[in-house]
C-alpha positions as CSV (number, residue, x, y, z in Angstrom):
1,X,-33.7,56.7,-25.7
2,X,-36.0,53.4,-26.5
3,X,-33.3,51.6,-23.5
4,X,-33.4,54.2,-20.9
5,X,-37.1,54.1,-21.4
6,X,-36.7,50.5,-21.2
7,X,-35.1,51.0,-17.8
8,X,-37.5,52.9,-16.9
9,X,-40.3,50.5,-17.1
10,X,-38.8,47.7,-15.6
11,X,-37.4,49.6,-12.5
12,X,-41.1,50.5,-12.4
13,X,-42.6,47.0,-13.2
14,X,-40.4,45.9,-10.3
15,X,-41.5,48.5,-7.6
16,X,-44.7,48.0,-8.2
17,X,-44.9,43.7,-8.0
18,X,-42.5,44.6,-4.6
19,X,-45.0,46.9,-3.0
20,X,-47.8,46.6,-0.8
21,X,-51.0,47.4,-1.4
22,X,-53.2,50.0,0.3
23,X,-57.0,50.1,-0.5
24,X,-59.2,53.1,0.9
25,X,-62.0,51.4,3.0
26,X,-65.4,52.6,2.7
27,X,-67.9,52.7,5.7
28,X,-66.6,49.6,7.9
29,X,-68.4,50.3,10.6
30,X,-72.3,51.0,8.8
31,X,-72.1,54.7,9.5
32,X,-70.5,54.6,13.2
33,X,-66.9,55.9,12.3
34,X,-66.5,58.8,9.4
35,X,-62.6,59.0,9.4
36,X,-60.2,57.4,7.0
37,X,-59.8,53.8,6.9
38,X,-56.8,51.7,4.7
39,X,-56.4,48.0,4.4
40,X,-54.2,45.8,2.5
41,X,-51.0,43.7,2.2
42,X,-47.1,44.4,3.4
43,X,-44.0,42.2,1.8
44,X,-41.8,40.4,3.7
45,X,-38.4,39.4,3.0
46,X,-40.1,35.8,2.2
47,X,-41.4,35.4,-0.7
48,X,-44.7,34.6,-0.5
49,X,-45.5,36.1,3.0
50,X,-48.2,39.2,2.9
51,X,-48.8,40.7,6.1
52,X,-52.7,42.2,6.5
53,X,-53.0,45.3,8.3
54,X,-55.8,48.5,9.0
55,X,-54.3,51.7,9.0
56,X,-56.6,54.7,10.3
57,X,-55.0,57.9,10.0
58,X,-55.2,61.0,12.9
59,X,-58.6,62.2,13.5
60,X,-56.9,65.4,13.2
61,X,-53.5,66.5,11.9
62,X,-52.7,63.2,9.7
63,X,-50.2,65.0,7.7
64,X,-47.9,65.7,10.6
65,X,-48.8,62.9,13.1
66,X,-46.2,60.2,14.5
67,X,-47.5,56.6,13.6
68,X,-48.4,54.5,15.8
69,X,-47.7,50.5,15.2
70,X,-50.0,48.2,17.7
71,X,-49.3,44.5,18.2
72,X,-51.1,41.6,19.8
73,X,-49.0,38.8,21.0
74,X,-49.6,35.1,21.4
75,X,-47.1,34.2,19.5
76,X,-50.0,34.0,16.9
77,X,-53.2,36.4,18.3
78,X,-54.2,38.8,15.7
79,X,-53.4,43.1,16.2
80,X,-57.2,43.7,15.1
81,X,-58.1,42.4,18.1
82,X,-56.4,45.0,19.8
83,X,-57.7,47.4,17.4
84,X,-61.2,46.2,18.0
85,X,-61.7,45.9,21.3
86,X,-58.8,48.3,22.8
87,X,-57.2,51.4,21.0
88,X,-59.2,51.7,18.0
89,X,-61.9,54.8,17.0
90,X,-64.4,52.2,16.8
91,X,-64.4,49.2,19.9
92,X,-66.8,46.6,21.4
93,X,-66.7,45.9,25.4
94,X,-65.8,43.0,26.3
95,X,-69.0,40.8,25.6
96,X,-71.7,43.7,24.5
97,X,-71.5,42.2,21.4
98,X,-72.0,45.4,19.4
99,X,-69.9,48.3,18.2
100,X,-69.4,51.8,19.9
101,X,-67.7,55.1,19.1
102,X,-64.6,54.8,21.7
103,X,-64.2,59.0,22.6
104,X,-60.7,57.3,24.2
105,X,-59.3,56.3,20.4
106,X,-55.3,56.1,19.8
107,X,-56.0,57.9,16.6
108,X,-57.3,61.1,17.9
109,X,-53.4,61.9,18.4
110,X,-51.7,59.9,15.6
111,X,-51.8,57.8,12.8
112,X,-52.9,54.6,13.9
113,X,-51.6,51.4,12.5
114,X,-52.1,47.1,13.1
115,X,-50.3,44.8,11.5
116,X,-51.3,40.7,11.6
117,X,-47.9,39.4,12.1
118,X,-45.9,36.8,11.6
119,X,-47.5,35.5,8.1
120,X,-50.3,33.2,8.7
121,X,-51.9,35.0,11.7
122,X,-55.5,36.4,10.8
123,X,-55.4,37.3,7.2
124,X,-52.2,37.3,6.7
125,X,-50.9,34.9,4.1
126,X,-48.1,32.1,4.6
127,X,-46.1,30.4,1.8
128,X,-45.6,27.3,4.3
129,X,-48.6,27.4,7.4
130,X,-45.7,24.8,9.1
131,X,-43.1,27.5,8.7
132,X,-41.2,27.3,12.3
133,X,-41.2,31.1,13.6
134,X,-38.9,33.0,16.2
135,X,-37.9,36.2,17.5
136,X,-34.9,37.2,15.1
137,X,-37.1,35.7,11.8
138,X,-40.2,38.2,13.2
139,X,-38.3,41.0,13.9
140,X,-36.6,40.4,10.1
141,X,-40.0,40.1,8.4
142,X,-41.9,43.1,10.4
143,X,-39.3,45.4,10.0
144,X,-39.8,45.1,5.6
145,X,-43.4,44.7,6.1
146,X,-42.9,48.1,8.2
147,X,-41.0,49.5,5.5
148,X,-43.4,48.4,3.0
149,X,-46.1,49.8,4.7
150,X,-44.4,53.5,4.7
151,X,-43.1,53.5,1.3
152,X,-46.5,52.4,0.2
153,X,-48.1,55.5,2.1
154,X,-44.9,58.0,1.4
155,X,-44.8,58.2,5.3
156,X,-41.3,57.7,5.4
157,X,-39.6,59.8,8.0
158,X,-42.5,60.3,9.5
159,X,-41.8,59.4,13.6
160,X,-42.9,56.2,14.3
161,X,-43.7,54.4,18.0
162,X,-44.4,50.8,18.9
163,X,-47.4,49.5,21.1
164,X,-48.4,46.7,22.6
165,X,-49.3,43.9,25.0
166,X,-48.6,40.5,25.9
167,X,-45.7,38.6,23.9
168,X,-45.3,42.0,22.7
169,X,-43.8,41.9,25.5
170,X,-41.0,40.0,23.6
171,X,-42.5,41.3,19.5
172,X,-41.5,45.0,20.0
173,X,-38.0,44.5,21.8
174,X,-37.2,42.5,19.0
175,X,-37.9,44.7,16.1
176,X,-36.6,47.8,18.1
177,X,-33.3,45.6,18.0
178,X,-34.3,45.4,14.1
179,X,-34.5,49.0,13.5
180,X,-31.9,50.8,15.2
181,X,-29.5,48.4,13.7
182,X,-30.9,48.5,10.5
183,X,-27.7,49.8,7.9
184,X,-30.0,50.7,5.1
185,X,-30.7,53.9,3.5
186,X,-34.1,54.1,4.5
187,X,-34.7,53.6,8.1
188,X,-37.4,53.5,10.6
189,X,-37.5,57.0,12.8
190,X,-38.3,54.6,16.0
191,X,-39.3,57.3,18.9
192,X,-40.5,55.2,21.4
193,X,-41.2,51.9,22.4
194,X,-44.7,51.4,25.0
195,X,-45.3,47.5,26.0
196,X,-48.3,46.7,28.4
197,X,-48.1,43.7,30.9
198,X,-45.6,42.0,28.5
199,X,-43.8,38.7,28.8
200,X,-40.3,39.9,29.5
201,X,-38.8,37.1,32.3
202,X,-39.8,33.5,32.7
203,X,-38.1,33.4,36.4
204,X,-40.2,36.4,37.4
205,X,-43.1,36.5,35.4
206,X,-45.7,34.0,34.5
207,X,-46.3,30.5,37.0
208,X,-44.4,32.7,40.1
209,X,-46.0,35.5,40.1
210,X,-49.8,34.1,39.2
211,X,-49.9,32.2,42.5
212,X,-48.5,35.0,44.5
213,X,-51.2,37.3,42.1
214,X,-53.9,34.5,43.4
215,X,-53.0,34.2,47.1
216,X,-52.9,38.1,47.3
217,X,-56.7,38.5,45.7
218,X,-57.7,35.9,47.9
219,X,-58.1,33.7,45.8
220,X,-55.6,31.0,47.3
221,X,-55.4,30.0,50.9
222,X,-52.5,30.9,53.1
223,X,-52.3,27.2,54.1
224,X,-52.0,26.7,50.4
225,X,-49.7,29.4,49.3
226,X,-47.0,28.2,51.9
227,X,-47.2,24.7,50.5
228,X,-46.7,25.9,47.0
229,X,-43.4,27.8,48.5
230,X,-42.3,25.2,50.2
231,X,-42.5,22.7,47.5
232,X,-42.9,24.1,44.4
233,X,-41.2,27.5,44.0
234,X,-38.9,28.0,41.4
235,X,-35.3,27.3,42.3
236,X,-32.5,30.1,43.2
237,X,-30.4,31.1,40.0
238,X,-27.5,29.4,41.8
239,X,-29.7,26.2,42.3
240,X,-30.6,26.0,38.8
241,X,-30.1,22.4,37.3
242,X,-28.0,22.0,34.7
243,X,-28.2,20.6,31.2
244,X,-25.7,19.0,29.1
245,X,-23.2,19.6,31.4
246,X,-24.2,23.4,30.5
247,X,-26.0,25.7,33.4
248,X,-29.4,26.6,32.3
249,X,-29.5,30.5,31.3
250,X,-31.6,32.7,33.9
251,X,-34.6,33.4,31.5
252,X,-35.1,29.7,30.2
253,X,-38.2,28.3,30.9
254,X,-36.9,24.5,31.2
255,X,-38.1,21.1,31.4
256,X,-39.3,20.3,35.3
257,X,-39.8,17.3,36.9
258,X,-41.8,17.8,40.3
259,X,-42.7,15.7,43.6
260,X,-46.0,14.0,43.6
261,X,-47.2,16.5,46.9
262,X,-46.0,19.4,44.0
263,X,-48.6,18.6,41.9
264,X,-51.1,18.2,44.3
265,X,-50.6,21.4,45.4
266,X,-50.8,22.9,41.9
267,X,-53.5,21.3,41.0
268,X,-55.4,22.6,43.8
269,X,-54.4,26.2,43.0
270,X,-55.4,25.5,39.5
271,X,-58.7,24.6,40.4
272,X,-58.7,27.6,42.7
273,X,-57.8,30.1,40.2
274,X,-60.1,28.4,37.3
275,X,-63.9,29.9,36.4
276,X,-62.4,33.5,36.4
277,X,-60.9,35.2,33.6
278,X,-57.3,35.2,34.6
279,X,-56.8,38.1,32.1
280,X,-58.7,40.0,34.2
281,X,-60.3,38.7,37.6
282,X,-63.2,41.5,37.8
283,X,-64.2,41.1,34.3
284,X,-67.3,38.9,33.8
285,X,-67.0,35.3,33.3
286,X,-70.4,34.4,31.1
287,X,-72.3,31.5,32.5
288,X,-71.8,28.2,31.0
289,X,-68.7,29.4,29.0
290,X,-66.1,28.6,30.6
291,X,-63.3,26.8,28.9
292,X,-61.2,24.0,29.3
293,X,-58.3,22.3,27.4
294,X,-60.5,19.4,26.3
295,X,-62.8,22.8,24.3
296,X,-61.5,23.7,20.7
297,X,-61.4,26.8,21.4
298,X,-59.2,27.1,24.3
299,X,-56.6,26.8,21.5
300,X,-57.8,30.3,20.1
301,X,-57.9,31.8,23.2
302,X,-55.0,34.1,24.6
303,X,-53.9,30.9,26.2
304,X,-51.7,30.7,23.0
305,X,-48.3,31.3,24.5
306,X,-48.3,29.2,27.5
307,X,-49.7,25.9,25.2
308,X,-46.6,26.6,22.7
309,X,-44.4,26.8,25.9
310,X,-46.0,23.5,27.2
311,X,-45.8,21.6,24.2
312,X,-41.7,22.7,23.9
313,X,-41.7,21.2,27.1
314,X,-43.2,17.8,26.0
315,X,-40.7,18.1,23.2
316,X,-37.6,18.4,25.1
317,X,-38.0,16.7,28.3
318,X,-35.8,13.3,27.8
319,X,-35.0,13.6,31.6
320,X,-35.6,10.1,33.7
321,X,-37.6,10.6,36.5
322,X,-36.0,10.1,40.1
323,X,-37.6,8.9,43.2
324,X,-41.4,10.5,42.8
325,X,-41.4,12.7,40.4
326,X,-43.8,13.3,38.0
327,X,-44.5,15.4,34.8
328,X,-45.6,18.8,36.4
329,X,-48.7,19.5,36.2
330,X,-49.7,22.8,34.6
331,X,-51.0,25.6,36.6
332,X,-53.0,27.5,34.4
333,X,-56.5,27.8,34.7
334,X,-59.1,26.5,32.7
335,X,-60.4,30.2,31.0
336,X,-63.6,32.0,31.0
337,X,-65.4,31.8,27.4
338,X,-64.2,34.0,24.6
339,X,-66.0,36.6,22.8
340,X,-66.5,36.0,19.1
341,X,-68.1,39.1,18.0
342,X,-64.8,40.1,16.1
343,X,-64.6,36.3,14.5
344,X,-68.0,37.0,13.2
345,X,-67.8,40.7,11.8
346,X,-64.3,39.8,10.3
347,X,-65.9,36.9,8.9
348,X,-68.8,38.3,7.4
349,X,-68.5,38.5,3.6
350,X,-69.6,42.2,3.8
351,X,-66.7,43.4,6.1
352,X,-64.2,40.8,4.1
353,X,-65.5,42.8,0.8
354,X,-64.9,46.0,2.1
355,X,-61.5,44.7,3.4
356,X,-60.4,43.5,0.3
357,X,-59.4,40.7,1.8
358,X,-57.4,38.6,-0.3
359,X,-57.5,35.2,1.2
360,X,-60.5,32.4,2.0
361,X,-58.7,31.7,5.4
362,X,-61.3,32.0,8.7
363,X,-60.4,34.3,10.7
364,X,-59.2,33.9,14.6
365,X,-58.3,35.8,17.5
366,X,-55.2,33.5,17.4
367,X,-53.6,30.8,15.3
368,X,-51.5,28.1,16.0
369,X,-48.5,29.3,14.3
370,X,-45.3,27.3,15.2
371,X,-43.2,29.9,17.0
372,X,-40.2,29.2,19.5
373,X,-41.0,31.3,22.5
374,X,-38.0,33.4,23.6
375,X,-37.7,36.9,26.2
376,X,-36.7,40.3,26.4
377,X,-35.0,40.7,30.1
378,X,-31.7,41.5,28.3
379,X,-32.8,43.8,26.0
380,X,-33.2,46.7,28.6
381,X,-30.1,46.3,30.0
382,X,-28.0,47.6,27.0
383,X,-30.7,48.9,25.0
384,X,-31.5,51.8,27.4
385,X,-27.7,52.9,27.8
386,X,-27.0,52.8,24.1
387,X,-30.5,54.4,22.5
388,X,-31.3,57.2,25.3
389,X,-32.8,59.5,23.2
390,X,-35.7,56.6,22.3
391,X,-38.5,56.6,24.9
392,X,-39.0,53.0,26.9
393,X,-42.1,52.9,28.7
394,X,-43.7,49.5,30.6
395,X,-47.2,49.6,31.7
396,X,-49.2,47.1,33.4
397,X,-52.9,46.6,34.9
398,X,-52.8,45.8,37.9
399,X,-55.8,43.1,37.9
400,X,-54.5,41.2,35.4
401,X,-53.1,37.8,36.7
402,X,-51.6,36.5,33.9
403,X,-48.9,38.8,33.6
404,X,-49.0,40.6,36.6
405,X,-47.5,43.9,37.9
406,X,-45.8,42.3,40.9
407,X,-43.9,40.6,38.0
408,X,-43.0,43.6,36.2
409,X,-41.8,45.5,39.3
410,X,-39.8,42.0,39.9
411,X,-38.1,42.5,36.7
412,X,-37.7,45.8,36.5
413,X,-35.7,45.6,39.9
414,X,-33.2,43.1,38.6
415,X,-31.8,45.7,36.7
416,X,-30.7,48.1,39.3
417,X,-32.0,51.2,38.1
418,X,-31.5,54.6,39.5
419,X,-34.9,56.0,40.5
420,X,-35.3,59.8,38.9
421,X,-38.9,60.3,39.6
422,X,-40.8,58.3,42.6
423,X,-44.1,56.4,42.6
424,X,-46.0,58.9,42.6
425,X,-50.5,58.5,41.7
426,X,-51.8,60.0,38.8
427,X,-55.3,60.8,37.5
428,X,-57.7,60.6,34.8
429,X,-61.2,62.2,34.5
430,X,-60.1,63.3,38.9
431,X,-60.0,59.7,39.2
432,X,-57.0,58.0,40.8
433,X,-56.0,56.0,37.9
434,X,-52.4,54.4,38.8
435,X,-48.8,55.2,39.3
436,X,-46.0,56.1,37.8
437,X,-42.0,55.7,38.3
438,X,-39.1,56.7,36.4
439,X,-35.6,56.3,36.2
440,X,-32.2,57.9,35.2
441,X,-31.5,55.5,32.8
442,X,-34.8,56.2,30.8
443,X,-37.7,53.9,32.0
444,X,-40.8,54.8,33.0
445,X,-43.4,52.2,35.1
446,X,-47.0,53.3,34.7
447,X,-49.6,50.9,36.4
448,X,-53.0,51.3,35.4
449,X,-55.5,50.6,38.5
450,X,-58.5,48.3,38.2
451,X,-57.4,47.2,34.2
452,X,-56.3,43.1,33.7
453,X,-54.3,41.9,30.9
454,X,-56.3,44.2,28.2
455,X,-55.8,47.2,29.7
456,X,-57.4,49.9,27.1
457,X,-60.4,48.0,26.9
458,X,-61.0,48.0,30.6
459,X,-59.7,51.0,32.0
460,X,-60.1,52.9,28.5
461,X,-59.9,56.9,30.4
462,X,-56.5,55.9,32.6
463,X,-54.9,54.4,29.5
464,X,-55.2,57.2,27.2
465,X,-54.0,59.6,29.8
466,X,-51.4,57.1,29.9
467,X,-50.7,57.0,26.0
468,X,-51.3,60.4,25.9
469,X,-48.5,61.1,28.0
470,X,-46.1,58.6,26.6
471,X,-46.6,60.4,23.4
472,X,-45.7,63.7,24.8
473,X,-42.8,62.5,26.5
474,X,-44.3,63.6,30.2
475,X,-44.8,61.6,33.3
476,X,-48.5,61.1,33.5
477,X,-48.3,63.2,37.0
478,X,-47.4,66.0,35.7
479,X,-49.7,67.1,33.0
C-alpha cells in the first residue's frame, strides 16, 4: 500500500514539474475587455526552454470551440503582436496609441490562442540566448509546447487550426509536418492550416516580386523597371550557378555577386521604394520616423527576416569577384517608424504583474534570435495529396509589398493545380473585399483588397469574413 502510494506521488510530483502553467488574468485591459483571459508558460523538449503565451477563450461557446493557434513570424517577432494589433478582442490601430474593443475579434468563434515562439522571443525564456534555431528544431519544440498547452487546459481533442502571417509563412508548414507525423498517443486534431502573405519561395517571392509590386504602384519608373530586368533579374532555374560542383536547389536564396550598373539600379529603386511602409504602402508613415539601418531599432522592426538572410549571405559568400562585380547591394527600403505602444504596455510593471510574467527580459516586437531561414514551396506539393481532409488556405493583402500577392499567385502556379472554383469577388459589410480561388487538390487563394502585410489590422471586416469562412469550411463567395 505505502509503495503504490509512493508511486503515486512521484508519477504526480513528475507531471506537475513537466507541465505548464496557466494563470487566470484579471482585468488586462482596465475594464475594456470582460472575457476570459490565461497566461503562462509551455515546455519544450529542451530543458530549460518556457514558451509565454495568452490564451482567450470563445466569447461564446468555449466548451465546444476549435482552437485557434496564431503566429507572428520574423524568425523572432513576438505572436502578441499579432494578438494586439490584429486578431485579438482587444486591438490598437496602427499608431492610435490607445486600446479599442475590435467587434472583428478571432475569439468571437473560437478559442483563441498565441504562443512567443522559438524560446527567447518576447517573454519566452532561453536556456542558451545563442542557441542556433531552424525549421525542424521549431516545429519539434512548438509541437510539445502545443501539447503542453492542451494538457494543461484538458483541451485535448479538442479541433485545433493554425494561423498566421509572414515567416509563418514557413512556422505553420513546419509544425503541420510535426503533427500529422506525430506517432504518439496523444496527438494534435490539426483541421486546418490558414497562412497570410507568408514567405513560401525565395525565386518568387521577396526581391522579384517587390520591384515588380513597386513599378506596378507607381512607385518605380518604366525606364527603371526595364533596367532592373535587364540586369538584375534573378536567373532561369536552368541558369542557376552552381556550387561545389552541386546545382543550387530552386528555393535557395544564394550568395550573389552583381555588375556595378546592378547596383546602381537597385540602389535607385531602393531609394524609390524607401519613406513608405513597405508592409503596407497606404498606411501612414509618421513624420520624422522613418528608419534606417544605421537606427537601433530597424533591428526590431519586421525587417527581421530579410537582415538574418543578409547576414547568412555575408557568412557564406567566399566567392572571388570576376570582372566588375560587386557585393549586391540590398534592395530593401529603409522602413517607416515603428509603433511601440505594445513595447510600453507589455512593459509596464502593471500589465507584467497581471501577466505573471516570469522573466526581467524587455520586451520587443522582435528579437534577434539566431535562426537559419529555410521555405515551404515543397510542402504543398505532397502535403495536399496526402492530408486532403485538412483544410489549406493562403491569403494575402494585396497592398502589402513585402510579400506580395503577385508572388503568391507566382507560387501557387508552379504547382499546377486544377482550378475547382474560379476567381470569383467576395464581400464584406456589401463591400467588395477580395477574391477567392480554389482548387481540386484542396487550396483556396483568398486576397484581401486594400490590406498590406498585416492584413487583420488594416482591413479588419474582409478578414473576418475571410476567417470566418475558413473556419466553416466555405468559400467566402458563397456565404
Amino acid at each position: 500500500m505505502e509503495k503504490s502510494f509512493f508511486i503515486i506521488i512521484l508519477f504526480t510530483f513528475l507531471f506537475l514539474i513537466n507541465c505548464g502553467t496557466k494563470v487566470e488574468v484579471k482585468d488586462l485591459f482596465n475594464g475594456l475587455y470582460q472575457g476570459k483571459i490565461f497566461s503562462g508558460y509551455l515546455k519544450t523538449t529542451i530543458e530549460g526552454d518556457e514558451l509565454f503565451y495568452i490564451y482567450m477563450p470563445a466569447q461564446t461557446g468555449e466548451d465546444t470551440a476549435p482552437i485557434m493557434l496564431w503566429l507572428n513570424g520574423g524568425p523572432g517577432c513576438s505572436s502578441l503582436f499579432g494578438l494586439l494589433g490584429e486578431v485579438g478582442p482587444v486591438t490598437e490601430d496602427n499608431f492610435a496609441y490607445q486600446f479599442k474593443l475590435n467587434p472583428y475579434s478571432w475569439n468571437k468563434e473560437v478559442n483563441l490562442l498565441a504562443i512567443e515562439q522559438p524560446a527567447g522571443v518576447g517573454f519566452s525564456k532561453a536556456h542558451d540566448p545563442e542557441f542556433k534555431w531552424d525549421d525542424d528544431k521549431m516545429g519539434e519544440n512548438l509541437l510539445a509546447g502545443i501539447k503542453d498547452f492542451l494538457n494543461t487546459h484538458n483541451l485535448n481533442g479538442r479541433e485545433f487550426f493554425v494561423s498566421g502571417e509572414s515567416y509563418a509563412g514557413v512556422y505553420i508548414p513546419t509544425l503541420a509536418k510535426y503533427i500529422v507525423n506525430d506517432k504518439s498517443d496523444v496527438k494534435v486534431n490539426l483541421k486546418g492550416i490558414l497562412i497570410g502573405n507568408g514567405l513560401t519561395n525565395f525565386e518568387t517571392d521577396v526581391e522579384r516580386s517587390m520591384v515588380e509590386f513597386g513599378f506596378w504602384h507607381g512607385m518605380i519608373s518604366y525606364e527603371t523597371y526595364n533596367l532592373f530586368q535587364r540586369h538584375c533579374l534573378h536567373e532561369p532555374d536552368e541558369l542557376r550557378p552552381k556550387e561545389n560542383n552541386k546545382e543550387v536547389p530552386n528555393d535557395s536564396y544564394f550568395p550573389r555577386n552583381v555588375t556595378h550598373r546592378c547596383n546602381e539600379i537597385r540602389k535607385e529603386i531602393r531609394d524609390n521604394l524607401g519613406g513608405s511602409d513597405i508592409y503596407g504602402i497606404y498606411r501612414i508613415c509618421p513624420q520624422g520616423k522613418e528608419l534606417t539601418e544605421n537606427d537601433p531599432l530597424f533591428y526590431n522592426s519586421q525587417h527581421t527576416y530579410r537582415k538574418t538572410i543578409l547576414n547568412q549571405i555575408k557568412n557564406n559568400n567566399n566567392k572571388k569577384f570576376k570582372n566588375d562585380e560587386e557585393d549586391e547591394i540590398d534592395i530593401w527600403p529603409s522602413g517607416c517608424g515603428e509603433d511601440m505602444y505594445f513595447d510600453e504596455f507589455l512593459n509596464n510593471k502593471t500589465t507584467r504583474d497581471k501577466l505573471q510574467v516570469n522573466t526581467q527580459v524587455n520586451w520587443t516586437q522582435c528579437s534577434p534570435i539566431a535562426y537559419k531561414i529555410g521555405v515551404s514551396f515543397d510542402f504543398y506539393k505532397t502535403f495536399l495529396t496526402e492530408h486532403p481532409d485538412i483544410r489549406v488556405w493562403v491569403f494575402s493583402g494585396t497592398e502589402d509589398g513585402v510579400l506580395s500577392t503577385l508572388g503568391t499567385m507566382r507560387w501557387i502556379n508552379k504547382l499546377n493545380l486544377t482550378i475547382e472554383k474560379k476567381w470569383t469577388q467576395y464581400k464584406a459589410e456589401g463591400q467588395v473585399a477580395g477574391f477567392a480561388q480554389k482548387y481540386k487538390e484542396g487550396l483556396v487563394i483568398v486576397t484581401i483588397k486594400g490590406a498590406g502585410h498585416m492584413v487583420p489590422q488594416d482591413q479588419r471586416a474582409s478578414a473576418y469574413k475571410m476567417y470566418s469562412s475558413f473556419i466553416k469550411g466555405v468559400m467566402p463567395f458563397e456565404e
